[in-house]
C-alpha positions as CSV (number, residue, x, y, z in Angstrom):
1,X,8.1,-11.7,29.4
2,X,9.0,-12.0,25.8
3,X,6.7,-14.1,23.4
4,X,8.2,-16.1,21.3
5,X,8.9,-14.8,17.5
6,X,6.9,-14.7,14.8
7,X,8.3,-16.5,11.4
8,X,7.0,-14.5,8.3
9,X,8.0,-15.7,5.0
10,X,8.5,-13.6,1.9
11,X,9.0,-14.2,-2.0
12,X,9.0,-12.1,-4.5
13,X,9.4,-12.9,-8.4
14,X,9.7,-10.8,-11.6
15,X,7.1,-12.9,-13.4
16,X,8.1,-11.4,-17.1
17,X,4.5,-11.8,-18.2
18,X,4.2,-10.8,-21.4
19,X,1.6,-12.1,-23.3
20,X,2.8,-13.4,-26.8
21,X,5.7,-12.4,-26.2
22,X,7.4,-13.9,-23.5
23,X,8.6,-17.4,-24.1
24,X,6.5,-20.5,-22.5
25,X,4.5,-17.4,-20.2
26,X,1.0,-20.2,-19.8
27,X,3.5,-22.9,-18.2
28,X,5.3,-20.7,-16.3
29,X,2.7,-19.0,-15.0
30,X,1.2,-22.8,-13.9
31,X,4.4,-23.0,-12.5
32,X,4.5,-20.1,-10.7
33,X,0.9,-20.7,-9.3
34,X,2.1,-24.1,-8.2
35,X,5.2,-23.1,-6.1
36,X,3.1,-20.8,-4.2
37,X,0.0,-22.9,-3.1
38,X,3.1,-25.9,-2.3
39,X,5.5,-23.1,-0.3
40,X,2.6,-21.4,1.2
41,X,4.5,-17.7,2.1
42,X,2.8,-15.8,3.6
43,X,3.3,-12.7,1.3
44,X,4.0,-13.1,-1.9
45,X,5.0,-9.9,-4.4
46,X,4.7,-10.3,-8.4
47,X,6.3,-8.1,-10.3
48,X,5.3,-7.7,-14.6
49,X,2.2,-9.6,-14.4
50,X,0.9,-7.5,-17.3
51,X,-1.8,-9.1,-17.9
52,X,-5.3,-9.3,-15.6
53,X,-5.8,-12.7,-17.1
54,X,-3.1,-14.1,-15.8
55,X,-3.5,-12.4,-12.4
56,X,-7.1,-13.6,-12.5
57,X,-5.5,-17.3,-13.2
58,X,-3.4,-17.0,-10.0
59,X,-6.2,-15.8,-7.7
60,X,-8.2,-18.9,-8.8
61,X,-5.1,-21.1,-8.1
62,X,-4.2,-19.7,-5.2
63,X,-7.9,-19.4,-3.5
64,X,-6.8,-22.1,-0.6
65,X,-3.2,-21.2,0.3
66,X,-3.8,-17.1,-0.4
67,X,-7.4,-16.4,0.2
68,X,-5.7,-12.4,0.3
69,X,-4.9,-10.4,-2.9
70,X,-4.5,-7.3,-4.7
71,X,-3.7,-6.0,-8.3
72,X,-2.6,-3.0,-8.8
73,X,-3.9,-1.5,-11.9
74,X,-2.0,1.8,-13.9
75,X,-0.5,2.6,-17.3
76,X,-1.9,1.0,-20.7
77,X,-1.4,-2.3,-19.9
78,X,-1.2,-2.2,-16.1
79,X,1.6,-1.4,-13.6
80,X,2.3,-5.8,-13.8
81,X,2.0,-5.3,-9.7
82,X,0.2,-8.0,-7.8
83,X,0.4,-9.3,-4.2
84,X,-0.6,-12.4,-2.5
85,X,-1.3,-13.3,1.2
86,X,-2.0,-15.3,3.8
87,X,-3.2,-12.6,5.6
88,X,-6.3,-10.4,5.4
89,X,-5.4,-7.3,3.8
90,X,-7.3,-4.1,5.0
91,X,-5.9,-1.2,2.7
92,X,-4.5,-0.6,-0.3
93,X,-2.9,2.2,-2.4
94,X,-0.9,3.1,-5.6
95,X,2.0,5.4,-6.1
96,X,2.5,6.1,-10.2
97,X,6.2,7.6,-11.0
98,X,5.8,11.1,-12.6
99,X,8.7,10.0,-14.7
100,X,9.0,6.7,-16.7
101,X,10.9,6.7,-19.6
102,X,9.6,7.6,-23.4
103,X,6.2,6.7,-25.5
104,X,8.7,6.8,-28.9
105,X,11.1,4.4,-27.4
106,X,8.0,1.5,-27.9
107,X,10.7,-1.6,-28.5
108,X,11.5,-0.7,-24.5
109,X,7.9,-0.4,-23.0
110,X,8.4,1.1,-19.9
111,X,6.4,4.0,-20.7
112,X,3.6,1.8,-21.1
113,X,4.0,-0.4,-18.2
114,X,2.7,2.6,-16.0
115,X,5.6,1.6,-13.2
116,X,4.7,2.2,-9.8
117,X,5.0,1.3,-6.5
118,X,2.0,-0.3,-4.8
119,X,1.4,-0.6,-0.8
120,X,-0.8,-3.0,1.2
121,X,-1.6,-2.8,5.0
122,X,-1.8,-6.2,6.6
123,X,-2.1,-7.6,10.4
124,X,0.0,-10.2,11.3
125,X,-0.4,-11.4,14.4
126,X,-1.4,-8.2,16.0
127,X,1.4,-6.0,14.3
128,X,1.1,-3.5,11.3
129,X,2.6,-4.4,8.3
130,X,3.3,-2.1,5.0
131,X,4.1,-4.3,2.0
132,X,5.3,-2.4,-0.8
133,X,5.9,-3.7,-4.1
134,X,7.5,-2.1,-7.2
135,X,9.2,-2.3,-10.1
136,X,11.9,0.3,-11.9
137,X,12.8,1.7,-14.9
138,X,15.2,-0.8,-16.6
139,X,18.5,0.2,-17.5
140,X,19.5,-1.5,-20.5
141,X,22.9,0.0,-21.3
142,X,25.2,0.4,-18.1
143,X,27.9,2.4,-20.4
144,X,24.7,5.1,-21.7
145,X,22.1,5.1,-19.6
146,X,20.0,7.4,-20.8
147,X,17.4,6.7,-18.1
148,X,19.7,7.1,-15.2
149,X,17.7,10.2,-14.0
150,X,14.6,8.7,-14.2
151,X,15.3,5.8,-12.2
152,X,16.6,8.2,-9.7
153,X,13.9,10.6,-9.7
154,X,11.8,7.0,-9.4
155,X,14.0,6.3,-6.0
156,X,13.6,9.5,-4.8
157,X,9.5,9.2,-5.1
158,X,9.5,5.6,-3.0
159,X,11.8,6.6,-0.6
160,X,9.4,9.8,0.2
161,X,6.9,7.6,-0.5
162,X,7.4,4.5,2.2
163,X,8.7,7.6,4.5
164,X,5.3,9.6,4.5
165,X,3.4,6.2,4.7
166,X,4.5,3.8,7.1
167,X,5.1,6.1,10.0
168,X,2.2,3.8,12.0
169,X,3.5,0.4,10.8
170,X,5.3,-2.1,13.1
171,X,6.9,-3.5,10.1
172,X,8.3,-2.2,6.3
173,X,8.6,-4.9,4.2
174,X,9.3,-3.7,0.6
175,X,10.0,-6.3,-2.7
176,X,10.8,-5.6,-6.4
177,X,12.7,-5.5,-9.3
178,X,14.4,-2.2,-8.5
179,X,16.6,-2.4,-11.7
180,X,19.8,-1.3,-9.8
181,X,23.0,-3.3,-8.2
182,X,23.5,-2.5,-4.7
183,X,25.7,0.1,-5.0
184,X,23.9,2.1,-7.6
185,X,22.6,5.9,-6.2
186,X,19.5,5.0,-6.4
187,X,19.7,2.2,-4.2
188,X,22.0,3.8,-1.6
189,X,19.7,6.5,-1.6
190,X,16.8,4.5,-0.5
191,X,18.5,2.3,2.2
192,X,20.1,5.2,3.3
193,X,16.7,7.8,3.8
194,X,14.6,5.0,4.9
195,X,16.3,2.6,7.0
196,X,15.7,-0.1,5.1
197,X,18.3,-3.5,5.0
198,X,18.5,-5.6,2.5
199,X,17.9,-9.3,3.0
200,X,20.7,-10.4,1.0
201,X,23.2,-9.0,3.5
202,X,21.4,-9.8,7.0
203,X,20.5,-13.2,6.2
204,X,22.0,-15.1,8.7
205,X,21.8,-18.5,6.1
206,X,22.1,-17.7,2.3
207,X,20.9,-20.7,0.1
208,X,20.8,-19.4,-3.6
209,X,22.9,-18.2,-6.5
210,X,26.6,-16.9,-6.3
211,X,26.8,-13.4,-4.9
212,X,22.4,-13.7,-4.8
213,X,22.8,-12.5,-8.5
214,X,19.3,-12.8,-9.8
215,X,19.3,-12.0,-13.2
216,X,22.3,-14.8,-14.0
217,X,23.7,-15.8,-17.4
218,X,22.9,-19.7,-17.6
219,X,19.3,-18.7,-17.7
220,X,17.8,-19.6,-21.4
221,X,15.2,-16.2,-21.1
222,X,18.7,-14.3,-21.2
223,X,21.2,-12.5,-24.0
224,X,24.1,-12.7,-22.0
225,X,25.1,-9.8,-24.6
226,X,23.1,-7.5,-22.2
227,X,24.8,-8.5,-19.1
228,X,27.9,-7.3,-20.5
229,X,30.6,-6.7,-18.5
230,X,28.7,-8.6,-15.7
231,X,29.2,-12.4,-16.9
232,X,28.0,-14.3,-13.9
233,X,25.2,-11.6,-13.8
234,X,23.9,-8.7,-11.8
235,X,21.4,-8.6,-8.7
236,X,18.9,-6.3,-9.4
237,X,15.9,-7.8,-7.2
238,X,15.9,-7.3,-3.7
239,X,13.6,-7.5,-0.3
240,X,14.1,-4.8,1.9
241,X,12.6,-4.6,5.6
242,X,12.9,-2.6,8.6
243,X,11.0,-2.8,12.2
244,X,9.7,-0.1,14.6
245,X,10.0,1.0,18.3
246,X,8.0,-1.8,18.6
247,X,8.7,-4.6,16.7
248,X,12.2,-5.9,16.1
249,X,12.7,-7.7,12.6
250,X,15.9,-10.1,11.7
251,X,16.3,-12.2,8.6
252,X,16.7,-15.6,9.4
253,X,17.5,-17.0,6.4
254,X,17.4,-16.4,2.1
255,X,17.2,-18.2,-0.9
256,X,17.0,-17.6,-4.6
257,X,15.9,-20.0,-7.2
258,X,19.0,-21.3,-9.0
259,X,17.9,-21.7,-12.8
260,X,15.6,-24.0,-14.8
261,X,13.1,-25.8,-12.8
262,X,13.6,-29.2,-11.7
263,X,12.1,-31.9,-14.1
264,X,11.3,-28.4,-16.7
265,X,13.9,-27.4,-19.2
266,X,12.8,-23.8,-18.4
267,X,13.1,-21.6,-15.3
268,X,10.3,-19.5,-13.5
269,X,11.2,-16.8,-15.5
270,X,14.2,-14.8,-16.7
271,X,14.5,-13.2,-12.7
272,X,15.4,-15.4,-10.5
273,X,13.0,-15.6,-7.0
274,X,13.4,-14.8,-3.8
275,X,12.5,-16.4,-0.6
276,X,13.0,-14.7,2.8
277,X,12.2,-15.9,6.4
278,X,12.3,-12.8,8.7
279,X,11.5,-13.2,12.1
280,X,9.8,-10.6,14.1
281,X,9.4,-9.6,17.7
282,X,7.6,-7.6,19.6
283,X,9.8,-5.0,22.0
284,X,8.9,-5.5,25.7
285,X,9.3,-2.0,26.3
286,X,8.1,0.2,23.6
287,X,10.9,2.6,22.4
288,X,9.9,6.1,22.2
289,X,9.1,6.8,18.5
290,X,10.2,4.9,15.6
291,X,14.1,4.5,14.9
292,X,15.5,7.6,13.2
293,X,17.8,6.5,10.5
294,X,19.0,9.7,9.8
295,X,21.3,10.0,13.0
296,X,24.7,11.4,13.1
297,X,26.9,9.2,11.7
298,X,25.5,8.8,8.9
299,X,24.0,12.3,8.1
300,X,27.2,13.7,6.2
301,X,26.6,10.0,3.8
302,X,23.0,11.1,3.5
303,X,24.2,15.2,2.4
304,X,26.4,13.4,-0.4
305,X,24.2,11.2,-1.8
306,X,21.2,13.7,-1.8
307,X,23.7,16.1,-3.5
308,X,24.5,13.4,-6.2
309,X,21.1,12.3,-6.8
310,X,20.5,16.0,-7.7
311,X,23.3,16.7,-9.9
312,X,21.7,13.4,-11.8
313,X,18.7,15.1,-11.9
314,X,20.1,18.2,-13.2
315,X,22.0,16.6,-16.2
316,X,18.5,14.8,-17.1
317,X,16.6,18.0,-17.0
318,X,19.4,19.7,-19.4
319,X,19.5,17.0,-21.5
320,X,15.2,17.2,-21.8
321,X,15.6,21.0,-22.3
322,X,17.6,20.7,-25.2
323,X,15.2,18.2,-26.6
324,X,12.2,20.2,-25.9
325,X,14.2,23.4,-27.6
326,X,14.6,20.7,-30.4
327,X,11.1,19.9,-31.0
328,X,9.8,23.6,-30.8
329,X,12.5,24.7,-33.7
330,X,11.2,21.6,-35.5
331,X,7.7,23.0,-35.4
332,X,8.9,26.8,-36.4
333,X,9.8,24.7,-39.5
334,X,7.0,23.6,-40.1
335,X,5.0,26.2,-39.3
336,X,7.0,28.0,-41.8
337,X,6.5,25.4,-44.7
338,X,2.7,25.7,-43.5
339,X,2.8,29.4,-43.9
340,X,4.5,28.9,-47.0
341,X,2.0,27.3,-48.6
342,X,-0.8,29.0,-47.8
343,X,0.9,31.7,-49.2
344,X,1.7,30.2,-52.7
345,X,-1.9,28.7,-53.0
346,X,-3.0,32.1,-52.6
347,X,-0.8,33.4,-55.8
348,X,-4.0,32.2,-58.1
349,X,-6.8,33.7,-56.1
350,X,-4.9,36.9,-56.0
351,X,-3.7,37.0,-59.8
352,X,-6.6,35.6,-61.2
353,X,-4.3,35.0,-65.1
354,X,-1.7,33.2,-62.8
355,X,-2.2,29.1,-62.9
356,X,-0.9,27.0,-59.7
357,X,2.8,26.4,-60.4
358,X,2.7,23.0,-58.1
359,X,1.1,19.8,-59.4
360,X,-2.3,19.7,-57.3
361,X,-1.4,16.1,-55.7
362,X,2.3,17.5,-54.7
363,X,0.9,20.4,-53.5
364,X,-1.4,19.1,-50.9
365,X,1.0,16.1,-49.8
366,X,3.5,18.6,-48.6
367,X,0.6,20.4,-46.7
368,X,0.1,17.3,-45.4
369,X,3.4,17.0,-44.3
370,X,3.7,20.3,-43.0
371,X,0.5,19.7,-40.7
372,X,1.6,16.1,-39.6
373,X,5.1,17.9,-38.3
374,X,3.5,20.7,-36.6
375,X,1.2,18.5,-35.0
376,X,3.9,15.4,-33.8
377,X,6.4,18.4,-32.2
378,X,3.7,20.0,-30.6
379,X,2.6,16.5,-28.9
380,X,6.5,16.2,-28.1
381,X,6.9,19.6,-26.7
382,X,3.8,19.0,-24.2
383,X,5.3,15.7,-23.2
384,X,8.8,17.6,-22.5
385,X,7.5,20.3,-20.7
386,X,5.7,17.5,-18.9
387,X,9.4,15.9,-18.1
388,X,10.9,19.6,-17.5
389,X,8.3,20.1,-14.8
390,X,8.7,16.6,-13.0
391,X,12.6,17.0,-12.8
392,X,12.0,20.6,-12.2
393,X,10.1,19.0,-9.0
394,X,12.5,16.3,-8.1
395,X,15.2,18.9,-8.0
396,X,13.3,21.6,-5.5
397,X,12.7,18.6,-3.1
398,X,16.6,17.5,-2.5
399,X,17.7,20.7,-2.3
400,X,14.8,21.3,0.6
401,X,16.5,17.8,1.7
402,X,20.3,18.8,1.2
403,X,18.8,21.5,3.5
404,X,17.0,20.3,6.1
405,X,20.3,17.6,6.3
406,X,22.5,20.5,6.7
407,X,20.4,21.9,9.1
408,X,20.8,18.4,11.7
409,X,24.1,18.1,11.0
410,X,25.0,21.7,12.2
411,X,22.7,20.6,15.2
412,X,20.0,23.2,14.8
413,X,16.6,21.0,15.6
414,X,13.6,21.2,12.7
415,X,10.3,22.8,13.5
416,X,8.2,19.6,13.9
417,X,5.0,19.5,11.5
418,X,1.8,21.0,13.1
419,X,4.2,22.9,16.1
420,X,3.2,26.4,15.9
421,X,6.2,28.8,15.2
422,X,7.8,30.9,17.8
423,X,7.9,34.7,17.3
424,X,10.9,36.4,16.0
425,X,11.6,39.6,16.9
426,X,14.2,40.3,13.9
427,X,12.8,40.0,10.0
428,X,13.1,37.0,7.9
429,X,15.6,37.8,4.9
């Protein structure tokens, strides 16, 4: 006999919580603090909660409704990951992307943000639940997008990531700002390799903004110059589930905030949140093994995709070559000017009639100068090579992937992990 199913709800905000910088962030955070403890979810993932204060405000707040929490600490001023339950959580973990934009490009800030993806284990109700909760590189120019392979390199690492860690969970649920509209490779790619649906699209009731945009033009936090060509807005926020052999998982409903606050002249935040009622239920005959979203139909989608998100990957790794090339023939320059110098401040020592021809003060301003060169492109070359060797990585893995896709589509069966190889009588080429 079937028990009945279990209602779990699910929000999930970008907070934009930074201190002194983001407009009205005290109320909104006593905002934010009060929607929870009145809705109650049961899980509740944060996003850009850069600062521990403010995480340490909610936990206070929030002691009654979500006894349950964990922040998620990476980066210089944190990974801004945070997540609330209802729910005891028994284990945690963090996942920081090897790639994540640029220290010089400071007026961004990714780099500093330390983004990651961060994973709790909770029990609900006698089934095992991965949360996941992350946040992506941001894009901000659709036309150049200079961190397009970054953000895909980022997909890539949480796909493989949720794959190689919730292979004993009844249910995925995973929440964020992922930074991408639905169609973008990134986000195909990690729907596709992991099964995951998105909320938006199984809901079977949608109660929110138009098209569940959630970055949308009439909010005040916005310059709708950056939404450009999308004027309505773009949906860039998502909750993502999937259930097991064992437990079944539909979304019953989802909702979005629409906007400024009712009774505020301000919004929540410049994201708008999301709300999702999934209902699970447990299987009355266990299937044997998890669901395997890489079946047949859609292996040959999975090949092209894989093959794109490399290509991506390729053009970013060219593109960091020829900066790292850039920043090693900077510093042969100045390595030069350095040797230079040393040379012509030997001329007196060695011709002991000769004065210095350079003004003393000139003279050791443009050593200076020399030094301060040789040392910033050495600092940039390490940080390349750094880059060079991550998308080096990212690279290796699809092609393994393109392969081992390849492989199942031509129906020849991989060698299962830990099965002990069979003897061939003719040698491996």
């Amino acid at each position: 006999m079937l028990t009945s199913p279990v209602r779990l709800r699910v929000f999930s905000l970008n907070c934009w919580g930074i201190r002194y910088l983001s407009q009205h962030c005290r109320e909104r955070y006593e905002m934010i603090g009060e929607l929870l403890q009145r809705e109650g979810y049961d899980v509740a993932m944060l996003q850009e909660v850069w600062s521990e204060k403010d995480y340490t405000f909610l936990k206070k707040r929030l002691t009654s409704s979500h006894p349950h929490s964990h922040y998620f600490k990476s980066g210089v001023i944190g990974s801004g990951l945070a997540v609330f339950s209802r729910h005891k959580i028994h284990d945690a973990f963090l996942y920081r992307y090897s790639l994540n934009g640029y220290p010089y490009m400071a007026h961004h800030g990714d780099w500093f943000g330390g983004k990651a993806v961060g994973m709790v284990v909770l029990n609900i109700c006698g089934m095992v639940a991965h949360v996941y909760v992350t946040h992506l590189h941001a894009e901000y120019s659709r036309d150049k997008d200079t961190y397009l392979p970054h953000r895909v390199v980022q997909s890539w690492e949480l796909l493989n990531f949720i794959r190689h860690t919730a292979g004993c969970a009844d249910l995925v649920i995973l929440g964020g700002d992922l930074n991408m509209h639905p169609q973008d490779l990134g986000n195909r790619l990690l729907r596709g390799y992991t099964g995951l649906r998105d909320a938006y699209t199984e809901a079977e009731k949608f109660d929110g903004c138009e098209e569940g945009i959630t970055l949308i033009a009439q909010n005040p936090f916005i310059n709708k110059k950056e939404l450009v060509p999308f004027e309505k807005g773009v949906r860039i926020d998502y909750i993502l589930f999937k259930g097991s052999g064992k437990v079944s998982v539909k979304c019953e409903s989802l909702s979005t905030t629409k906007g400024s606050v009712p009774g505020k002249s301000f919004p929540y935040s410049d994201h708008e949140a999301l709300n999702a009622v999934l209902l699970l239920q447990r299987e009355e005959e266990e299937a044997s093994g998890q669901a395997d979203c890489c079946t047949g139909e859609v292996l040959p989608a999975l090949v092209d995709m894989v093959t794109e998100a490399r290509t991506e990957v390729k053009v970013g790794l060219h593109c960091v070559e020829r900066m790292r090339y850039s920043a090693a023939r900077m510093g042969v320059m100045g390595l030069a000017l350095l040797l230079l110098e040393l040379a012509i401040a030997l001329v007196p020592w060695l011709a002991l009639s000769v004065e210095q021809p350079f003004p003393r003060a000139s003279f050791y301003l443009l050593g200076l100068l020399c030094f301060a060169t040789l040392l910033l492109t050495l600092v940039l070359y390490i940080f390349y090579t750094t880059q060079v060797k991550a998308l080096q990585g990212a690279e290796d893995q699809m092609r393994l992937a393109v392969g081992g896709l390849q492989e199942r589509l031509e129906g020849r069966p991989l060698c299962q992990p830990g099965a002990p190889n069979k003897p061939s009588d003719s040698p491996v080429s």
